[in-house]
N, C-alpha and C positions, 0 to 999 in steps of 0.2 A: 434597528437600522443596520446596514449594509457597510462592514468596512470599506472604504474606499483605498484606491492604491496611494494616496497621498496620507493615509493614514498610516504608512507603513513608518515614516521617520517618527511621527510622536510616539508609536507603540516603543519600538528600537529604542526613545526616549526613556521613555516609563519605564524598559526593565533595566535602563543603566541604570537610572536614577534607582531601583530597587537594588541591585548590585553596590554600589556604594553608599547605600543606607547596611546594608550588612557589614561592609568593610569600618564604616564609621561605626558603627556598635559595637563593635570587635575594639576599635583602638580605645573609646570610650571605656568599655568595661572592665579593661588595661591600665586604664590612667585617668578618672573621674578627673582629675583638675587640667586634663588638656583642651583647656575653651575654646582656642580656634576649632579642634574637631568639633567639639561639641554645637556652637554658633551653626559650622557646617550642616553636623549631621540636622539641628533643625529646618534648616533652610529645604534641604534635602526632601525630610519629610512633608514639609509644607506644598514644596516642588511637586512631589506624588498626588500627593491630596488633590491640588487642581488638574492635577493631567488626566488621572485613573477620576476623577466626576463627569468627563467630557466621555468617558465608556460606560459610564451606570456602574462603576467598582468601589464597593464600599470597601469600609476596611477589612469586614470578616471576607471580602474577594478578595484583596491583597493579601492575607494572610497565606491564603490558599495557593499564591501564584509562587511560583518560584523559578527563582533568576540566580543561574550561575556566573562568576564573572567571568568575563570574554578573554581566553588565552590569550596570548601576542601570538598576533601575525607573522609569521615569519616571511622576510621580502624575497619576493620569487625573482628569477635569475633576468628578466625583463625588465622588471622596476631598479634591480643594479643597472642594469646598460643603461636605462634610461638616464639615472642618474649621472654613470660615468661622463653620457654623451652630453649633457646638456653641462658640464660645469668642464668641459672641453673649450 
């Protein structure tokens, strides 16, 4: 099957959700008893699982994908004025 361009936000999805499944395994293997992460990072994986089935991606595909996390944006000099102007 053919990605469609509406398939562009689940994808975008999918590699956040892979991007903080590494940030949560990182704090986990830092601090075994921190359970909210922990709770999290399952959910997370769970999150994946159903998203990456809707593309035919197993886990040995996920393995393979790799997802850096997304720098900060920094706000360009139009999105200030925008703001300055609107709380004017």
């Amino acid at each position: 099957e053919i990605l469609r361009s509406v398939d562009q936000h689940q994808i975008l999805m999918l590699t956040r959700l892979l991007c903080r499944e590494q940030v949560l395994a990182k704090i986990i293997a830092a601090d075994p008893t921190d359970h909210p992460s922990g709770r999290a990072y399952l959910q997370t994986v769970q999150s994946i699982g159903r998203l990456s089935a809707q593309y035919g991606l197993g886990p040995a595909d996920r393995g393979r994908l790799r997802a850096t996390p997304e720098a900060p944006v920094e706000e360009s000099k139009f999105s200030a004025l925008l703001a300055r102007m609107s709380s004017n």
